[in-house]
N, C-alpha and C positions, 0 to 999 in steps of 0.2 A: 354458143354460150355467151351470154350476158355479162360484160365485165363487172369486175365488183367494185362498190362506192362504198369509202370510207368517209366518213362527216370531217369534214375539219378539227372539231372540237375532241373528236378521239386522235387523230396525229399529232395535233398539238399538248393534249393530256400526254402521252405513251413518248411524244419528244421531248418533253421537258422532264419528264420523270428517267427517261435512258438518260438524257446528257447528265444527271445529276449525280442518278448512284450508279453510272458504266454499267450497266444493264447487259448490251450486246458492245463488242468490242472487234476490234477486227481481228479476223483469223478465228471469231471460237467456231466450235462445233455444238447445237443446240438442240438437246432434245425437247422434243414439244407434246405434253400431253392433251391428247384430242377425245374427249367425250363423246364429240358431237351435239353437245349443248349449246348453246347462242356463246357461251363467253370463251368457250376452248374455239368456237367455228373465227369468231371474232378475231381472237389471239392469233392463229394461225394465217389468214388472211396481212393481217395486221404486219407479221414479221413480213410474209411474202413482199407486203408492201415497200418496207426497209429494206428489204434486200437486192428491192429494183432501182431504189432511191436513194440510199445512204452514203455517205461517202467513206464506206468500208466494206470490206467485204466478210464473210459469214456464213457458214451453210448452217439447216435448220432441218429437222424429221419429225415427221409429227406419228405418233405411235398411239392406237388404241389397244388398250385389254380389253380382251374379252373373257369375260369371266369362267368362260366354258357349260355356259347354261342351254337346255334344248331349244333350236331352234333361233339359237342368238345369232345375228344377222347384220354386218356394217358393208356391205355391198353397198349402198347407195352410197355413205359416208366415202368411202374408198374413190367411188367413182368420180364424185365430188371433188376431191381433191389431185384427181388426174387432171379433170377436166381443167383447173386450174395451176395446175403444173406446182403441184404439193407434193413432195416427195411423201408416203405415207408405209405405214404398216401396220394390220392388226397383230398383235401381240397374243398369243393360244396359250391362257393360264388353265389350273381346275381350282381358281377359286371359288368357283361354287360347290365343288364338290365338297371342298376341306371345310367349306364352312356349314354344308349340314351336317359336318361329326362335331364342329368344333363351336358354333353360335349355341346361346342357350337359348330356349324357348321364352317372348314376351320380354328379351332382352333391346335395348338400344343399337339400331345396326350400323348408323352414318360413321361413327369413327372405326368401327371394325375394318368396313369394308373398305374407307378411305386408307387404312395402311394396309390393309391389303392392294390394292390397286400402287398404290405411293410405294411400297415396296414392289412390285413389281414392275414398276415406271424406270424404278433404280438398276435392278436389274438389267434392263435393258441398256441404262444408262453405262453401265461402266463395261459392259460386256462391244457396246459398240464405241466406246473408249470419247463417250463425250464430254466437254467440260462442265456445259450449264443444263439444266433442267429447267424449262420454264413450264409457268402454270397460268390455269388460267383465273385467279383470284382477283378480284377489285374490290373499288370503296366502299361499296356496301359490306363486302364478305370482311373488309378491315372492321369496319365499322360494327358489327354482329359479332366478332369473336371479341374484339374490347367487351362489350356490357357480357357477352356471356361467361367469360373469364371472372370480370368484377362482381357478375352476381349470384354467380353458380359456383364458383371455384375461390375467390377472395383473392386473386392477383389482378395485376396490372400487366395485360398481357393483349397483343394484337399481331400482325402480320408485317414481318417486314421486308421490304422488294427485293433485298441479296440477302443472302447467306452463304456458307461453307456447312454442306451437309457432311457428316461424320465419315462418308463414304468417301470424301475428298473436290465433289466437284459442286459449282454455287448453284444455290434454288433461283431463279428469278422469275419476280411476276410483274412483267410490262404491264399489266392494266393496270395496276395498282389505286393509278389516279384516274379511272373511269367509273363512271357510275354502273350499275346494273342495265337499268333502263336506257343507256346510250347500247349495250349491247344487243337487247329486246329486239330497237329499234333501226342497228344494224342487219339482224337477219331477218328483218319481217321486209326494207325496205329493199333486201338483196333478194328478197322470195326463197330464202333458205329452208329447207327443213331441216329444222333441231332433235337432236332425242333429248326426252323428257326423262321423269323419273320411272317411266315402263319400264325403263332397260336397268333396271337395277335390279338383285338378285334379291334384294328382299321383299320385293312385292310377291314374291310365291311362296315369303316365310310368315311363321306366327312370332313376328318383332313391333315393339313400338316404333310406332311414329317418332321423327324427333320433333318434339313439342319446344325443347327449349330456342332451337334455334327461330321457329314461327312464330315463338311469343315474341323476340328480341325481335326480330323483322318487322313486327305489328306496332312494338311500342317506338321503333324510330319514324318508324312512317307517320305514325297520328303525331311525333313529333316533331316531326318535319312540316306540316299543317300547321303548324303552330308558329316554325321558325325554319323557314324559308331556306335560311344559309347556314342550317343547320350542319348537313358533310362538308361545306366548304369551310367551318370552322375547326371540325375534325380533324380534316385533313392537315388542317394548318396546326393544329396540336399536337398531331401525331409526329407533324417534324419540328418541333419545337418543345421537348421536355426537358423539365427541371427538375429532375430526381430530387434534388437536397431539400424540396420544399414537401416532400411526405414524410412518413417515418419508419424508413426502412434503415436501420444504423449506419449499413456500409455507405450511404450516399450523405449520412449528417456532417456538417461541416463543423469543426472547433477548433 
């Protein structure tokens, strides 16, 4: 097996973003949710890598659902991460099952099925008594939930890299300050294979597509054509807000 190369430019994003908001800290326990998509294959590698290098120590698990669909298959995923010495596990849900009594027909699936899976990530989170949940979300995904917040919902609302979930233990998303296309182009040049959106349960339903989030993806891109240092502006805005200068009352100064 081929060792795996991480770019500089993503240790250095993923390091200056942990030193900033404690991200991983020594002694936690870290659940890792594993897709098997470029940016969970990423994240997972990514920690392994901190935890050969870091000057703390850490344990980490990377856990897939499986939604319980016929024929649904993460053997390769699994093997994957033996071969790399990832501690792993598929996770045996009947989300699929609950959701053809319970999805509506020509209904929106993305955020159904994300709390269903996000709940069942939790699940496993507090049942194997971990602190952190990490995910695997970055700048673009920051970037996309802003405008679709602002222009579908009417808030000021994005992602941010810790939390305290209601359940008691912190969300964190180390890639936060990676791009999409830095993760692309870490499984393409590790010769990974990614699962796509095959492996989602509503490709065998009658659901829409989600439109809004591809429109927002289309309109940052042609605006990133435009302007260059576009995310890298974002990014620098998203840690630097001035609430008192909108007009939200609780933030008005007098």
């Amino acid at each position: 097996m081929n060792s795996i190369k991480i770019s500089k430019k993503i240790l250095r994003a993923a390091g200056k973003a942990n030193a900033k908001y404690r991200l991983i800290e020594n002694g936690d326990k870290v659940l890792v949710g594993l897709s098997g998509g470029k940016d969970s294959i990423t994240l997972v590698h990514l920690l392994k890598y901190m935890q050969q290098h870091a000057p703390f120590d850490f344990n980490f698990k990377a856990v897939t659902i499986k939604y319980g669909m016929p024929a649904e298959s993460y053997d390769m995923l699994h093997e994957h991460c033996m071969a790399y010495g990832i501690e792993h596990e598929v996770y045996e849900t009947n989300i699929f099952e609950v959701a053809r009594d319970t999805i509506r027909e020509n209904s929106s699936f993305c955020s159904y099925f994300s709390r269903m899976r996000r709940g069942a990530l939790y699940t496993k989170a507090i049942e194997g008594g971990y602190n952190k949940v990490a995910l695997g979300h970055h700048l673009d995904d920051a970037a996309e939930s802003f405008f679709m917040n602002m222009l579908y919902n009417g808030t000021m609302r994005s992602m941010p890299p810790i939390y305290r979930s209601e359940k008691g233990f912190h969300v964190i998303r180390p890639l936060l300050w990676i791009r999409e296309r830095q993760t692309e182009a870490f499984a393409k040049e590790n010769g990974i294979v990614t699962i796509g959106d095959e492996a989602c349960p509503a490709m065998t339903m009658k659901v829409k597509m989600p439109h809004a989030r591809e429109s927002t993806k289309d309109m940052l891109k042609e605006w990133e054509e435009n302007f260059p240092d576009l995310f890298k502006r974002l990014k620098a805005a998203f840690c630097h807000l001035q609430p008192s200068s909108f007009m939200d009352e609780i933030y008005i100064e007098r």
